[in-house]
PAZAPA-4460 file (N, C-alpha, C; in steps of 0.05 Angstrom, whole numbers, plus 32768, in hexadecimal, padded with zeros to 4 digits):
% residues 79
    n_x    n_y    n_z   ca_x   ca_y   ca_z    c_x    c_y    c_z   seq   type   mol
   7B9A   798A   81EC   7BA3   7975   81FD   7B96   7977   8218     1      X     A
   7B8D   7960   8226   7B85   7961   823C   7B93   7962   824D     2      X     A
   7B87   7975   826E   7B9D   7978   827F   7BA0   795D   828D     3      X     A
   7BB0   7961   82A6   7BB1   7948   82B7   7B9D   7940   82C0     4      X     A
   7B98   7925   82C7   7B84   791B   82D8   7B88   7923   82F1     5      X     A
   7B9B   7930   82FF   7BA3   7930   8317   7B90   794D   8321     6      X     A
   7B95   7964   8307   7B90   7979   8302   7B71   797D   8301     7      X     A
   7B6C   7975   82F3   7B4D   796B   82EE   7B42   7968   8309     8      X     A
   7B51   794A   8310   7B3E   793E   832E   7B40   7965   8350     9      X     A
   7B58   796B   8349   7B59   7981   8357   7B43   7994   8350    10      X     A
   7B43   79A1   833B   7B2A   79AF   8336   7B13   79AD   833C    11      X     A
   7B0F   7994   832E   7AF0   798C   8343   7AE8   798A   835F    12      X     A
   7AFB   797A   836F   7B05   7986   838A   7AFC   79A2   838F    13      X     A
   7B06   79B4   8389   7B07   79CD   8390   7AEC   79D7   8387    14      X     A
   7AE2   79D3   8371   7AC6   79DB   8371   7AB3   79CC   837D    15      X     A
   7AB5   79B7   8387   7AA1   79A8   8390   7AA4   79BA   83B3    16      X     A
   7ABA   79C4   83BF   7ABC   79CB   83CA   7AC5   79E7   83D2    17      X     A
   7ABF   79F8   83BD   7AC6   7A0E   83BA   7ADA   7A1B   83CB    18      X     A
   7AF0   7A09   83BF   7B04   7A13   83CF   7B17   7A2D   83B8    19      X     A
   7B26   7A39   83CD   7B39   7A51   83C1   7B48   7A3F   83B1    20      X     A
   7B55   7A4D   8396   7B66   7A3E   8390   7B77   7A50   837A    21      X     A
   7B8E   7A4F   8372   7BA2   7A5A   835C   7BA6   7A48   8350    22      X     A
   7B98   7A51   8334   7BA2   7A3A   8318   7BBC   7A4C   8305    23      X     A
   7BD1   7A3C   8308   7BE8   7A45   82FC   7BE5   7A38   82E8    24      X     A
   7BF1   7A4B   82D0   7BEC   7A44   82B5   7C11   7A48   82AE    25      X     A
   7C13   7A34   8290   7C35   7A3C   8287   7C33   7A45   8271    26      X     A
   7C22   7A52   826A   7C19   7A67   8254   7C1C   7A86   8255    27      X     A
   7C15   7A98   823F   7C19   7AAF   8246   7BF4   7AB3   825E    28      X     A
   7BE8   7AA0   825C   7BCF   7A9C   8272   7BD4   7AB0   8290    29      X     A
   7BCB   7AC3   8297   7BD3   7AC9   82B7   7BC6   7AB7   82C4    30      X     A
   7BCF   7AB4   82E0   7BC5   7A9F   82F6   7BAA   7AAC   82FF    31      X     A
   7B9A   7A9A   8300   7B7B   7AA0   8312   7B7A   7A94   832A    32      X     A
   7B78   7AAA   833E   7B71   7AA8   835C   7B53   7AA4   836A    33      X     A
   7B47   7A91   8370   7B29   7A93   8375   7B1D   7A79   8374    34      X     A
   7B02   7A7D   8372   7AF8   7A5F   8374   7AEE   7A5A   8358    35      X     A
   7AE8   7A42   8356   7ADB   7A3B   833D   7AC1   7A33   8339    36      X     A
   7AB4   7A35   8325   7A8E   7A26   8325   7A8B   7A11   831C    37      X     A
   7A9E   7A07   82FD   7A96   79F5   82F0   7AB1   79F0   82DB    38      X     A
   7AAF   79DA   82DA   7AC9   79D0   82C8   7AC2   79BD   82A4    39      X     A
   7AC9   79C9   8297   7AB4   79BA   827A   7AC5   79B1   8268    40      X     A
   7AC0   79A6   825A   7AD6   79A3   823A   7AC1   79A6   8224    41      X     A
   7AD2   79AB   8215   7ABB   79B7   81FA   7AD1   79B6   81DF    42      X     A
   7AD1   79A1   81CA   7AE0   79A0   81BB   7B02   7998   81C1    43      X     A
   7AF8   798F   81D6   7B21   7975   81D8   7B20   7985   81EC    44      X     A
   7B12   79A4   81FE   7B29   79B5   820D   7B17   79B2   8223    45      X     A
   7B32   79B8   8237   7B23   79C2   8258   7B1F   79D7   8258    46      X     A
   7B01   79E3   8266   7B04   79FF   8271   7B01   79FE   828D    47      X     A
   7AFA   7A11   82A2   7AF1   7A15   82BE   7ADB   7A2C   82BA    48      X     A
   7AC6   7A33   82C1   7AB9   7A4E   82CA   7AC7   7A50   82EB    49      X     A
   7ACD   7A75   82DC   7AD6   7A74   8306   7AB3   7A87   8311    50      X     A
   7AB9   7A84   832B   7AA7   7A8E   833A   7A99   7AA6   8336    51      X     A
   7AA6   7AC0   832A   7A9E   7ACF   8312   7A94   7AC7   82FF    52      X     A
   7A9B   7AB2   82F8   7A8D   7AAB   82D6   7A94   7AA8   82BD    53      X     A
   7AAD   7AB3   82C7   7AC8   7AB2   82AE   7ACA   7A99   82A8    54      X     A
   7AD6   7A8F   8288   7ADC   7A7A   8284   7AF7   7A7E   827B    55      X     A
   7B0B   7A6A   828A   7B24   7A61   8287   7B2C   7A4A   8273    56      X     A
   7B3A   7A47   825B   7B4B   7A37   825E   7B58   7A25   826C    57      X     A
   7B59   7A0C   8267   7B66   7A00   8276   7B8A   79F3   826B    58      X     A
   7B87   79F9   825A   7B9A   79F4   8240   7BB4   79F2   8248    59      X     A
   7BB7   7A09   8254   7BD6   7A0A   8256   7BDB   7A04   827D    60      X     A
   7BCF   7A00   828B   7BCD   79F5   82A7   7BE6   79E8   82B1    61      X     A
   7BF4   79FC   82C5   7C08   79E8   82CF   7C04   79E1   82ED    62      X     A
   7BED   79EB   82FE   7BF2   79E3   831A   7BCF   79F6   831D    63      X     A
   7BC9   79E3   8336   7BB9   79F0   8348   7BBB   79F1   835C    64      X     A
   7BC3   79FD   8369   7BC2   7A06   8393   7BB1   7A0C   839E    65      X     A
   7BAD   7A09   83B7   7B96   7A16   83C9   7B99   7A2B   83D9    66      X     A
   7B8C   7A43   83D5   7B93   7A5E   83E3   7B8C   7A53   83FC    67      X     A
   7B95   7A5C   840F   7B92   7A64   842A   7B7A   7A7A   8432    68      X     A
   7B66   7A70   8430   7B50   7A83   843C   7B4D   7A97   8458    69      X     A
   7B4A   7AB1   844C   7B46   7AC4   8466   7B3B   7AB4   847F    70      X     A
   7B3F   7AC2   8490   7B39   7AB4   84B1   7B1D   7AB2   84AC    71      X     A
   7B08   7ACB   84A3   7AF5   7AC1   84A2   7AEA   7AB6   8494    72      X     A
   7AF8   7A9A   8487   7AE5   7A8A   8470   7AEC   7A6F   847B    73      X     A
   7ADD   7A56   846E   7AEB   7A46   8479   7B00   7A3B   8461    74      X     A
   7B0F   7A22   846F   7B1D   7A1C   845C   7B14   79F5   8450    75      X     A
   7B0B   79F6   8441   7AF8   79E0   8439   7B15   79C9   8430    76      X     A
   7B2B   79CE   841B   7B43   79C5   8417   7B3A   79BA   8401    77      X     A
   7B50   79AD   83F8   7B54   79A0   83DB   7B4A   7981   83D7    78      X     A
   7B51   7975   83F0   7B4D   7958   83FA   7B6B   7950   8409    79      X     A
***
């Protein structure tokens, strides 16, 4: 099932702007803290690459937030 459009439009946000961000999942999924590279679907599903390179799931997705960046970074935001 696809996630939200709301969810979606946030993500890209955030990578277009590499912003911090916690993707909360309502799965046994743990939460990922960090930025993201690239967001894909491949057979009905969402994934994310995060900034490492890991590929996430997007499956079970219940929220995305924006970390609060150390003093020395900037903070680019969500929109």
């Amino acid at each position: 099932m696809p996630i939200a459009c709301s969810l979606y439009d946030q993500i890209e946000i955030a990578i277009m702007r590499q912003t911090l961000v916690r993707l909360r999942f309502d799965a046994d999924q743990p939460d990922y803290c960090g930025r993201l590279r690239d967001v894909f679907a491949q057979n009905g599903q969402e994934f994310v690459i995060t900034q490492a390179g890991d590929t996430l799931s997007l499956q079970s997705l219940s929220a995305i937030e924006r970390i609060n960046p150390l003093p020395s970074e900037p903070d680019k935001g969500l929109g």
